[in-house]
C-alpha positions as CSV (number, residue, x, y, z in Angstrom):
1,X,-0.4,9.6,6.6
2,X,2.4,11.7,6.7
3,X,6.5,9.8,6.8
4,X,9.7,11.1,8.0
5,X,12.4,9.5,6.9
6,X,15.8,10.8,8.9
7,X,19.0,10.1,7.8
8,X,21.5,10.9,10.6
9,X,25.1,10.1,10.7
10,X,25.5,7.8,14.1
11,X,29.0,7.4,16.3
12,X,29.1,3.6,17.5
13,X,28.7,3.3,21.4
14,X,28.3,7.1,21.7
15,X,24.6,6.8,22.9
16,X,24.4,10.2,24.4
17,X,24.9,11.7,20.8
18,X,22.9,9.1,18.9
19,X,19.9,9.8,21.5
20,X,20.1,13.5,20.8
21,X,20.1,13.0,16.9
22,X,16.9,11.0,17.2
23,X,15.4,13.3,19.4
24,X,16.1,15.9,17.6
25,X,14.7,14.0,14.3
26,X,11.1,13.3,16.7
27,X,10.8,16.7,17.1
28,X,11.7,18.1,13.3
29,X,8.8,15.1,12.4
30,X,6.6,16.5,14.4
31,X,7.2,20.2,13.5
32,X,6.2,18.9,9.9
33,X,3.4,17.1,10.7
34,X,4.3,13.8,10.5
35,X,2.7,10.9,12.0
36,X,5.7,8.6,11.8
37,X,9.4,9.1,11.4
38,X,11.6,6.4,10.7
39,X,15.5,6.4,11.4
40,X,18.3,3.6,10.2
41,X,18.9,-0.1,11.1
42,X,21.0,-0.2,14.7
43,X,20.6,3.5,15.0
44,X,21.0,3.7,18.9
45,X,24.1,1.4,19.1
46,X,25.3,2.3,15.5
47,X,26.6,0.5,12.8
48,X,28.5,-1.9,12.7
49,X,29.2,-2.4,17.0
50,X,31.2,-5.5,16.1
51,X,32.2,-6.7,19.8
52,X,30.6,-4.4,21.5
53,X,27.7,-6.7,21.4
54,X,29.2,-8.9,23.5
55,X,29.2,-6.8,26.7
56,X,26.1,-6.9,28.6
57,X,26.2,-3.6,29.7
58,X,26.5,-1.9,25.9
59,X,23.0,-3.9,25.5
60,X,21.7,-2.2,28.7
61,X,22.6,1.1,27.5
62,X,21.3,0.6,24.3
63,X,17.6,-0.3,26.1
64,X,18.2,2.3,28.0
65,X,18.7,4.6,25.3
66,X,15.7,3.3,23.9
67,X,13.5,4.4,26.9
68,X,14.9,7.9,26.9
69,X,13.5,7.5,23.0
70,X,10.3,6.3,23.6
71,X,9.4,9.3,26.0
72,X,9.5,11.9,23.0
73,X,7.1,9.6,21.0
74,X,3.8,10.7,22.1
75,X,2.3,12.8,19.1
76,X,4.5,11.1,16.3
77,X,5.4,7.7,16.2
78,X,9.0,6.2,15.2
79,X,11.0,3.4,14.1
80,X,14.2,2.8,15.5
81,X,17.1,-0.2,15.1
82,X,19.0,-0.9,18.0
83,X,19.8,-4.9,19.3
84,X,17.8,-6.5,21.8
85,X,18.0,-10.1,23.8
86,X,16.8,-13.2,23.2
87,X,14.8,-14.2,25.4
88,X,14.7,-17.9,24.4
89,X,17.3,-20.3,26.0
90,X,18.3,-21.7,22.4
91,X,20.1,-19.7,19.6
92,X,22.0,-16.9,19.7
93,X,22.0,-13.9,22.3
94,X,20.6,-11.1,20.6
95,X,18.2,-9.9,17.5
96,X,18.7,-7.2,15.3
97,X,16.0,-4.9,16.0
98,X,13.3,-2.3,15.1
99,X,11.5,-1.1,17.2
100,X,8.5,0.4,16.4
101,X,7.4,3.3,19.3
102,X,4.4,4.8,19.5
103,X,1.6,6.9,22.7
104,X,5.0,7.1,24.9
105,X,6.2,3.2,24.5
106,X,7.7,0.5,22.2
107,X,5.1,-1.5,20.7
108,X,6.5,-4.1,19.1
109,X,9.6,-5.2,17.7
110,X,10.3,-6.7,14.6
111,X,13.7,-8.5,14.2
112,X,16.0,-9.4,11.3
113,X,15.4,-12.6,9.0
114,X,18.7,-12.4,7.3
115,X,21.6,-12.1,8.5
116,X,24.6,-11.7,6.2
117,X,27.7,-13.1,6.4
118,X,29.8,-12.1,3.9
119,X,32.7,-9.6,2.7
120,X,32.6,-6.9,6.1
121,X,29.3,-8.6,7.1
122,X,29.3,-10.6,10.4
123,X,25.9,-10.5,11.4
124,X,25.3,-14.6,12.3
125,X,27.8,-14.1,15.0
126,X,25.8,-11.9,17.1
127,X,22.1,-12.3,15.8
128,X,19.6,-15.0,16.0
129,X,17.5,-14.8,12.7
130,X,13.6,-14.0,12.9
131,X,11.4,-16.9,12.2
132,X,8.0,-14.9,13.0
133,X,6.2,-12.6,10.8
134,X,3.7,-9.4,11.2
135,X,3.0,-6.2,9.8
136,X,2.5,-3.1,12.0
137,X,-1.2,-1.3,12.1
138,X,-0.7,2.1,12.5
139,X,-3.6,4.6,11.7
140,X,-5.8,2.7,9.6
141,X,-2.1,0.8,7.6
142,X,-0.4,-2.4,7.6
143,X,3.3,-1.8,7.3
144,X,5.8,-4.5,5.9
145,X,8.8,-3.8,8.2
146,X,12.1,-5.2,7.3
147,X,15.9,-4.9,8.0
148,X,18.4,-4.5,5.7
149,X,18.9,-7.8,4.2
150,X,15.4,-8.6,4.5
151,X,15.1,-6.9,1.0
152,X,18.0,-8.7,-0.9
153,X,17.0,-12.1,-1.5
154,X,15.2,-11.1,-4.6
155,X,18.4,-11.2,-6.9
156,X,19.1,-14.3,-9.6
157,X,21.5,-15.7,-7.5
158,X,19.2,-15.8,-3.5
159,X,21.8,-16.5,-0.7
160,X,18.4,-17.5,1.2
161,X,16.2,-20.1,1.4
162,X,13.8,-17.8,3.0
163,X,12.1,-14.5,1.4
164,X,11.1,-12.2,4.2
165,X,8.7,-10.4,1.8
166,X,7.1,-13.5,0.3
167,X,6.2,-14.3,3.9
168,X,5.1,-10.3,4.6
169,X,2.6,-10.3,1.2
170,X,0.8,-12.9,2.7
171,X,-0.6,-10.1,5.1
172,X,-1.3,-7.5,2.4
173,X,0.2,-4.8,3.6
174,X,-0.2,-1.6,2.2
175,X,3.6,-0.4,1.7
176,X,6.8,-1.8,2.6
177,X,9.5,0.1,5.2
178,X,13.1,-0.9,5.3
179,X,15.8,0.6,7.4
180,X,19.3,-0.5,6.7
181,X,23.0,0.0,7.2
182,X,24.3,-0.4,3.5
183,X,28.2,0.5,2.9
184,X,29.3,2.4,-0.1
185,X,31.2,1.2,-2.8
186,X,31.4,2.6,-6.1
187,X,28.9,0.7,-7.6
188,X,26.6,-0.3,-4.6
189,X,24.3,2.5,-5.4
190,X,22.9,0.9,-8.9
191,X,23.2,-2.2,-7.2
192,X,21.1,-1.4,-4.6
193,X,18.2,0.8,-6.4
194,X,17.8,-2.3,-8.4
195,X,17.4,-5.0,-5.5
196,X,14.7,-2.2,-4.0
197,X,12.9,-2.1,-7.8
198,X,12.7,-5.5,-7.5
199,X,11.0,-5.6,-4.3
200,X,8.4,-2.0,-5.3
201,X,7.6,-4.0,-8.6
202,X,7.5,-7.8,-7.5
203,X,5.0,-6.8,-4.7
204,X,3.5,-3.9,-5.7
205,X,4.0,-1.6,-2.9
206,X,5.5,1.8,-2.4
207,X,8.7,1.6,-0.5
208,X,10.4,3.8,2.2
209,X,14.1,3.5,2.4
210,X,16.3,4.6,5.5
211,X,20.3,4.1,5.2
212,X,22.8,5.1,7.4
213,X,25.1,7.9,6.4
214,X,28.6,8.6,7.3
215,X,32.2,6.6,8.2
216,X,32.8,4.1,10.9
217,X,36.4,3.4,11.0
218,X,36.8,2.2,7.1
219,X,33.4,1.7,6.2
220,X,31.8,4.2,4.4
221,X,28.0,5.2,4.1
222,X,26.6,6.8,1.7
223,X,23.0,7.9,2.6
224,X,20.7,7.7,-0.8
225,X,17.5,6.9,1.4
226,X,14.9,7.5,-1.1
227,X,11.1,6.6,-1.5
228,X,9.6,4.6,-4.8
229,X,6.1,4.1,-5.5
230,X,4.9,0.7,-6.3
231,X,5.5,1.0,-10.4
232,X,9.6,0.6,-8.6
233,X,9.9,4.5,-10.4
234,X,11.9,6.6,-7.7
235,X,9.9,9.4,-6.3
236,X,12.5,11.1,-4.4
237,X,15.8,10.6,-2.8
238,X,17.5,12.1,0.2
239,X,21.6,13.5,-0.3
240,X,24.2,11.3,-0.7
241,X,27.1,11.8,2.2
242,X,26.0,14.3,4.5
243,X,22.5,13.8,7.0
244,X,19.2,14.7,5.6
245,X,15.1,15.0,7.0
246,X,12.6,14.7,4.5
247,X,8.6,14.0,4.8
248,X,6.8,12.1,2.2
249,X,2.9,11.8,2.2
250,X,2.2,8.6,1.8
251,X,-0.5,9.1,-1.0
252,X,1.9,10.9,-2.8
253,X,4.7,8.1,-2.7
254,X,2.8,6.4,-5.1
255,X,3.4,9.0,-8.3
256,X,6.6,10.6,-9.3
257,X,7.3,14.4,-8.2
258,X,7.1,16.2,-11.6
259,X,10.6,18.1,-10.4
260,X,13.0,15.1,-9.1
261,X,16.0,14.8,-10.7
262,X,18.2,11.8,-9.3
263,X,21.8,12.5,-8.5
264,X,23.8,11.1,-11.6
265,X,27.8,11.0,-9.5
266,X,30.6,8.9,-12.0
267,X,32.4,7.0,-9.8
268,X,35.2,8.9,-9.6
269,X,33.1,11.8,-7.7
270,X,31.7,9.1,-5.7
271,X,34.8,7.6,-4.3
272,X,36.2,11.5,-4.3
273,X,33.3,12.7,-1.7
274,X,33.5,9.1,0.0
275,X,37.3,9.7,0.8
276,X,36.5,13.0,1.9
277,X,33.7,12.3,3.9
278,X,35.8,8.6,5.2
279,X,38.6,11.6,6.5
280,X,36.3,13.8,8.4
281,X,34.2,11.5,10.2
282,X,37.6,9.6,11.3
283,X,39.0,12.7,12.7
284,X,35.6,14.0,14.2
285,X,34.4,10.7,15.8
286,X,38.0,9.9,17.6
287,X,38.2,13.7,18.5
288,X,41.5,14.8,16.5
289,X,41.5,18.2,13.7
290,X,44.8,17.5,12.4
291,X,46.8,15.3,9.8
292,X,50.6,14.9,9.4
293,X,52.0,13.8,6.1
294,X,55.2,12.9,3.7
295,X,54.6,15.2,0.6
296,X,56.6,13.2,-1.3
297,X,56.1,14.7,-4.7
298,X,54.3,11.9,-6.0
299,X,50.6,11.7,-7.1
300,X,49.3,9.3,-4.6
301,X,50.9,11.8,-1.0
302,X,49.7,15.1,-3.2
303,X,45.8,13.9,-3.5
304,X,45.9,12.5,0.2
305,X,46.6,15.8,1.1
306,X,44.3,17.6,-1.1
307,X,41.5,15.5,0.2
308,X,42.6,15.7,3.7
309,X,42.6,19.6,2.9
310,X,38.9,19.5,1.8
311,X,37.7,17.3,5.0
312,X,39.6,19.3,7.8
313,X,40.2,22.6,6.2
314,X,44.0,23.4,4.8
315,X,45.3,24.9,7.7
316,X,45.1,21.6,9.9
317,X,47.1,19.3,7.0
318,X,50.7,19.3,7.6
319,X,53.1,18.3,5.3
320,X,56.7,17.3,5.9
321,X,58.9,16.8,2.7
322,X,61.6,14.1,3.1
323,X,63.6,14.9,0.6
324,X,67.1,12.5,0.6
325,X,69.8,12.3,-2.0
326,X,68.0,10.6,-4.6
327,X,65.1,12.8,-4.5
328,X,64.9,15.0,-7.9
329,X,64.7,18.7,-7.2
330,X,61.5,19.2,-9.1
331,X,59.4,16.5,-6.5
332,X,60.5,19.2,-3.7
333,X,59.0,22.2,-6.1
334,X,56.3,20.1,-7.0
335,X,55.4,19.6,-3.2
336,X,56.0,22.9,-2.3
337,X,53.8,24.3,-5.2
338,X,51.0,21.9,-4.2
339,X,50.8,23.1,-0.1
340,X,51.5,26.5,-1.4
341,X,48.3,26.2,-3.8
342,X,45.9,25.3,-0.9
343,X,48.2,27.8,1.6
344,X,48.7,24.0,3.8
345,X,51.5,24.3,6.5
346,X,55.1,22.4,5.1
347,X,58.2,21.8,6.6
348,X,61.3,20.6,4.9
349,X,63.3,18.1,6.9
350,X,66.5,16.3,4.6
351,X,67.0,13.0,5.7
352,X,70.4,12.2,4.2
353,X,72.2,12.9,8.1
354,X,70.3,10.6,9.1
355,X,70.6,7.9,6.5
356,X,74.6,8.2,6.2
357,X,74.8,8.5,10.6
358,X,72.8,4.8,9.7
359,X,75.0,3.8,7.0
360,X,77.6,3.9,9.3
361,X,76.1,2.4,12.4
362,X,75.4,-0.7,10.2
363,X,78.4,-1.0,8.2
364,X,80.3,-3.2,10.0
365,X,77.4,-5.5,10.5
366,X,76.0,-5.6,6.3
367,X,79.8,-6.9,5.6
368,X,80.5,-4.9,2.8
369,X,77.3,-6.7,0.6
370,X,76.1,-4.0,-2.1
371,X,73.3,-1.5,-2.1
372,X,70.2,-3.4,-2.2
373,X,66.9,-3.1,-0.9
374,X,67.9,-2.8,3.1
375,X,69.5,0.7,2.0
376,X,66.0,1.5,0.5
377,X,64.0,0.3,3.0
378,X,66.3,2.0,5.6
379,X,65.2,5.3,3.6
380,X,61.3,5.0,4.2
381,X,61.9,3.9,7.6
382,X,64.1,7.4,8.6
383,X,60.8,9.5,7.2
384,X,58.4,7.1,9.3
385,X,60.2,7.6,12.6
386,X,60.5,10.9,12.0
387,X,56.9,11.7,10.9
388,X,56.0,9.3,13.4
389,X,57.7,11.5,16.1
390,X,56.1,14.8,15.0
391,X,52.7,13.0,15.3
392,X,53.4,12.2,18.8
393,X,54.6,15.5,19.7
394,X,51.8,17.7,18.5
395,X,49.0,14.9,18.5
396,X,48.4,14.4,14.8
397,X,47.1,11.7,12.9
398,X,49.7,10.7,10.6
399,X,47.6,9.4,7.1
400,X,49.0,6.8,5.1
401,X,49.2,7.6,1.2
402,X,49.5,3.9,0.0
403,X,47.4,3.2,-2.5
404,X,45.7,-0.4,-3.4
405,X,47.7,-1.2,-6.7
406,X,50.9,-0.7,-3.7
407,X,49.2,-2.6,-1.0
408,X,48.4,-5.7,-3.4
409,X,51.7,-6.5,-4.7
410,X,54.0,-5.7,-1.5
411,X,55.2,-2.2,-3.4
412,X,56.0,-0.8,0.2
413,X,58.1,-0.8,3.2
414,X,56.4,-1.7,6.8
415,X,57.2,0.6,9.6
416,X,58.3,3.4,6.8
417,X,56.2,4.6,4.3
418,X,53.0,2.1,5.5
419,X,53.2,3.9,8.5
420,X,50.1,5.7,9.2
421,X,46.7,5.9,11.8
422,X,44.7,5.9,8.4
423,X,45.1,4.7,4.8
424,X,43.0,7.1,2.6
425,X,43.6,5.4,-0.7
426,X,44.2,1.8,-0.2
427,X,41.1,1.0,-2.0
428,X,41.9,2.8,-4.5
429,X,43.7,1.8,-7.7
430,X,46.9,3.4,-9.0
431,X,44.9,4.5,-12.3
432,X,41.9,5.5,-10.2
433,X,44.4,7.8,-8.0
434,X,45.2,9.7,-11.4
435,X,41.2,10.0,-12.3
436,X,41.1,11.5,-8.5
437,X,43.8,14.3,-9.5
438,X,41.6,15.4,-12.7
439,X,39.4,15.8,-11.1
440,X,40.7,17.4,-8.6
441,X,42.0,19.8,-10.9
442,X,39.0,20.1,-12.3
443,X,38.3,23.4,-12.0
444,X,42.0,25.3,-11.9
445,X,45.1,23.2,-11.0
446,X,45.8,22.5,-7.4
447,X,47.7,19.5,-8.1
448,X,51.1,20.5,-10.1
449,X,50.3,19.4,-13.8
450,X,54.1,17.7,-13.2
451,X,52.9,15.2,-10.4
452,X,50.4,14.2,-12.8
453,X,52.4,13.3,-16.1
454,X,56.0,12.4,-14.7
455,X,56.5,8.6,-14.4
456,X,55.7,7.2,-10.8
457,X,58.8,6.7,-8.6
458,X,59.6,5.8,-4.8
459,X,62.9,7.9,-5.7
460,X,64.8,5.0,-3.3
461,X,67.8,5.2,-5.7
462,X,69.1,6.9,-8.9
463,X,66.4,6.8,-11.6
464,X,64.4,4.2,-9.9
465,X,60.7,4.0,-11.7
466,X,58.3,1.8,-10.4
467,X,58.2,0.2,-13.6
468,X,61.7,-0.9,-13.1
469,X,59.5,-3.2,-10.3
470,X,56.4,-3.6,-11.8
471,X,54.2,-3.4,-14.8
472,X,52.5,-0.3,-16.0
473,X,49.7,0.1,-13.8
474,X,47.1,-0.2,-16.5
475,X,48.3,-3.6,-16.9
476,X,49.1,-4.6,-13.4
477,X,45.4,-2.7,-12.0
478,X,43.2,-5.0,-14.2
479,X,44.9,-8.1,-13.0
480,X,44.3,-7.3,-9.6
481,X,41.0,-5.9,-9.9
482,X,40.1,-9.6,-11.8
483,X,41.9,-11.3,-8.8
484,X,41.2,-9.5,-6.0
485,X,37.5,-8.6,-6.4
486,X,36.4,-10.7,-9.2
487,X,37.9,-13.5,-7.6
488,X,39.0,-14.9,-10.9
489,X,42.0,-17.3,-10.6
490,X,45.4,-17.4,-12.9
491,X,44.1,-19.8,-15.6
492,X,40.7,-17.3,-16.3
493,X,42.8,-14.1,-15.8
494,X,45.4,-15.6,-18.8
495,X,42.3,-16.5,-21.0
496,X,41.7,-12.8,-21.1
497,X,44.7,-12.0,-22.8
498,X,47.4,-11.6,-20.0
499,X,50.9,-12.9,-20.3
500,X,50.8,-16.4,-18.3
501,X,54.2,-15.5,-16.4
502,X,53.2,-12.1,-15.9
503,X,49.7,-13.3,-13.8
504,X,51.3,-15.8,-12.4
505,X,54.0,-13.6,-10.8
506,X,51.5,-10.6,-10.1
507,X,49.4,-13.1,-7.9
508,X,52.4,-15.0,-6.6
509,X,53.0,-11.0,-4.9
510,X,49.5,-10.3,-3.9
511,X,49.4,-13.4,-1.8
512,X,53.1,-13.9,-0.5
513,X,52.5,-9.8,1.0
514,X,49.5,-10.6,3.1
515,X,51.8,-10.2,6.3
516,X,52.2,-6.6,5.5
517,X,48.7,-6.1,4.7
518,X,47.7,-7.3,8.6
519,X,50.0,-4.4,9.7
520,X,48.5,-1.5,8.1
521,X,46.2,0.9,9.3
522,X,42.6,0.9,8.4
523,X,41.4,1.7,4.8
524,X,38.6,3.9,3.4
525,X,36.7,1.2,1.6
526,X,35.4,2.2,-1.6
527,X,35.1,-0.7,-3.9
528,X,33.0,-3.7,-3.4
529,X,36.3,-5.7,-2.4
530,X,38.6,-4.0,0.0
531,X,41.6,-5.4,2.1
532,X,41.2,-5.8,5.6
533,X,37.9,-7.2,7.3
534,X,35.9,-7.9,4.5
535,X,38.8,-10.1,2.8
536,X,40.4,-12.7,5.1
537,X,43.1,-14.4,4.1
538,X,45.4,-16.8,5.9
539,X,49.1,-15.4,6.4
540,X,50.6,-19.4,6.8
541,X,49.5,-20.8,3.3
542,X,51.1,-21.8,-0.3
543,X,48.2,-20.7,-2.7
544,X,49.6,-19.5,-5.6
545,X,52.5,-17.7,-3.6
């Protein structure tokens, strides 16, 4: 028996495109022989539909999308995730689906056992878990179908009480299917190759695996679908971050190719072509092809636009420098030189007019109190209305350059340089932002070598660093990578070595800024704890702040 396995990039709700991709994946099976292909969990609605699921008629069109689907299944069968109702009168609505389609129809549907709940997961607010088990016959096979989730309660620490494979051996079944939805990080990929290992060794059963690939909104996916034979050895994987078709036979699946070679990416590469990838699909799927700016001069607004560059082609990134009295001459050249590099459209607009026409509106109101952190603030605020304003006027997205280390602490102003339809790097770590320019400038430099080396500063005032505010970011990126996705508290993160009034002050920021955190735009999420929905945090509390 011959497997397709298709790994499409879906649009949520957009049914006429996610029909035509399946389709279009029926017919490339059947081209190549196949006798089954098998596409991702939630395919027809995509992933994740969030609300959506709530409206009645989003669930029609997704049955009736399913319909269209079946009518292209008569010489090769398929497998297909979309959500379907309940039809008992107790439990939730709906089930997360596959639907396995074969001679013209759907003949059965297995549904999800676990439903995770956790970080961006929300699946136990729309899905009643399965509690019945089968395997699919098809040509002479039994097939162990699961979801997702279905395969991830093998780990040391189970978040289940029930095993959906433990219940699926029972009915020796000759190889084990699983089509998922599984969001990158930078580390999910090892993470996830084990968990499938686990299930190829534990059971002894080749293994087809069919992720989604592609952003929705911040969540990234990264693709990887692969097939391993029943020793849990890989036999072959599909590309990471772009669509793929491959088929398998299933005889083979059970013995290494003598020619695969695994993709070995560092994590830096990975959360480069996630980024890039995160950018495209944002612009594509809401219908815009073109990004506005502040080239500031600094690292983290010269590698948004060098990744912006790469996803929507250099002509279509415009930067606007902002330059105001306290900016140093060489963070114009250094801007200038970098959008001059990658031959990117810049305009030059001063701001100081415009700060001093401020200064004197408000003077007789700040009652002659000194320079402090309202002048600064005002500063950030002139380049976001007027970026802001270009955006309007020519219909660009305007990207946010913030990066996490920023967002943590509070290190920026709201409605100024937090402005933004799109956060590209706050996920990303101050010291991972200078990783991302190497290797950037891998190859020749695109990225001014001066960006790179000179010490970080929001240039708000006369030699302002932002260690004048902060602690080097070497420091500072370790606490918060121990508090914020290691979830460690003050007393652990002090035992490690750090300064007690240091962590204490670090965490006290991270947790007195959330406010400003539930005003930002959405970030690319590339770590396996990212702000926004997959950490909620109450505004209105005293922990540690």
């Amino acid at each position: 028996m011959k497997i397709a396995l298709a790994q499409l990039n879906y649009h949520i709700g957009n049914f006429d495109s996610n029909v035509s991709k399946i389709v279009d994946g029926i017919r490339k099976a059947g081209e190549a022989g196949a006798d089954l292909v098998v596409f991702a969990e939630l395919a027809i609605s995509g992933y994740p539909p969030r609300d959506f699921l709530e409206f009645d008629d989003f669930i029609n069109q997704c049955n009736d999308a399913l319909e269209q689907i079946a009518l292209h299944c008569q010489q090769v069968a398929a497998i297909v995730g979309l959500p379907t109702r309940n039809p008992h009168k107790k439990g939730k609505p709906l089930y997360n689906s596959a639907a396995f389609i074969a001679e013209g129809k759907v003949q059965h549907f297995t549904h999800k056992t676990l439903l995770p709940n956790y970080d961006i997961f929300d699946e136990y607010r729309y899905f009643e878990p399965n509690r019945f088990f089968e395997v699919i016959r098809f040509k002479g096979h039994k097939i162990a179908l699961t979801i997702c989730e279905d395969l991830w309660n093998v780990q040391d620490n189970p978040l289940y009480t029930v095993n959906t494979m433990d219940e699926l051996a029972g009915l020796a079944p000759d190889f084990i299917i699983n089509i998922a939805a599984s969001p990158f990080n930078y580390r999910q990929t090892a993470v996830r190759t084990e968990v499938l290992q686990r299930n190829a060794r534990r059971y002894k059963l080749p293994l087809f695996y069919v992720n989604h690939v592609g952003a929705q909104t911040e969540l990234l996916f990264d693709g990887g679908s692969l097939v391993m034979n029943s020793r849990g050895e890989l036999v072959s994987e599909l590309s990471y971050f772009e669509e793929d078709f491959r088929v398998f036979d299933l005889e083979e699946a059970n013995r290494p190719g003598p020619d695969f070679e695994r993709v070995d990416y560092t994590e830096i590469e990975a959360i480069h072509d996630a980024l890039v990838m995160g950018i495209r699909n944002y612009f594509e799927k809401l219908g815009f092809t073109k990004a506005i700016l502040g080239l500031s001069g600094g690292i983290d607004s010269a590698v948004t636009s060098v990744l912006a560059a790469e996803a929507l082609a250099a002509e279509n990134v415009y930067n606007v420098l902002l330059p105001s009295q306290f900016s140093s001459a060489h963070s114009v050249n250094d801007s200038v030189r970098l959008a001059e590099n990658l031959h990117m459209p810049y305009d030059t607009i001063p701001i100081e007019e415009a700060y001093k026409t401020f200064g004197k509106i408000l003077e007789p109101y700040f009652k002659g109190l000194p320079f402090n952190i309202a002048e600064e603030n005002l500063q950030a605020r002139i380049r976001g209305v007027i970026l802001m304003a270009l955006s309007n006027k020519f219909g660009y997205i305007l990207l946010n350059t913030s990066n996490k280390s920023e967002a943590a602490v509070g290190y920026g102003t709201l409605y100024g340089d937090m402005n933004g339809g799109l956060s590209v790097l706050g996920d990303v770590y101050k010291t991972q932002v200078f990783e991302l320019a190497r290797f950037i400038n891998r190859e020749r430099e695109i990225i001014p070598e001066n960006i790179i080396t000179k010490p970080p500063s929001a240039e708000l005032r006369p030699g302002q660093k932002d260690t004048d505010s902060l602690p080097a970011y070497d420091i500072l990126d370790e606490i918060l990578y121990q508090y914020v996705e290691q979830r460690k508290g003050p007393k652990e993160i002090v035992a490690m070595g750090f300064e007690e009034k240091l962590v204490k002050r670090i965490l006290w920021l991270v947790n007195s800024s959330e406010y400003k955190r539930y005003q930002t735009p959405p970030m690319l999420r590339v770590s396996a704890k990212a702000f926004g929905m997959g950490r909620r945090m109450p505004i209105v509390a005293r922990y540690l702040s």
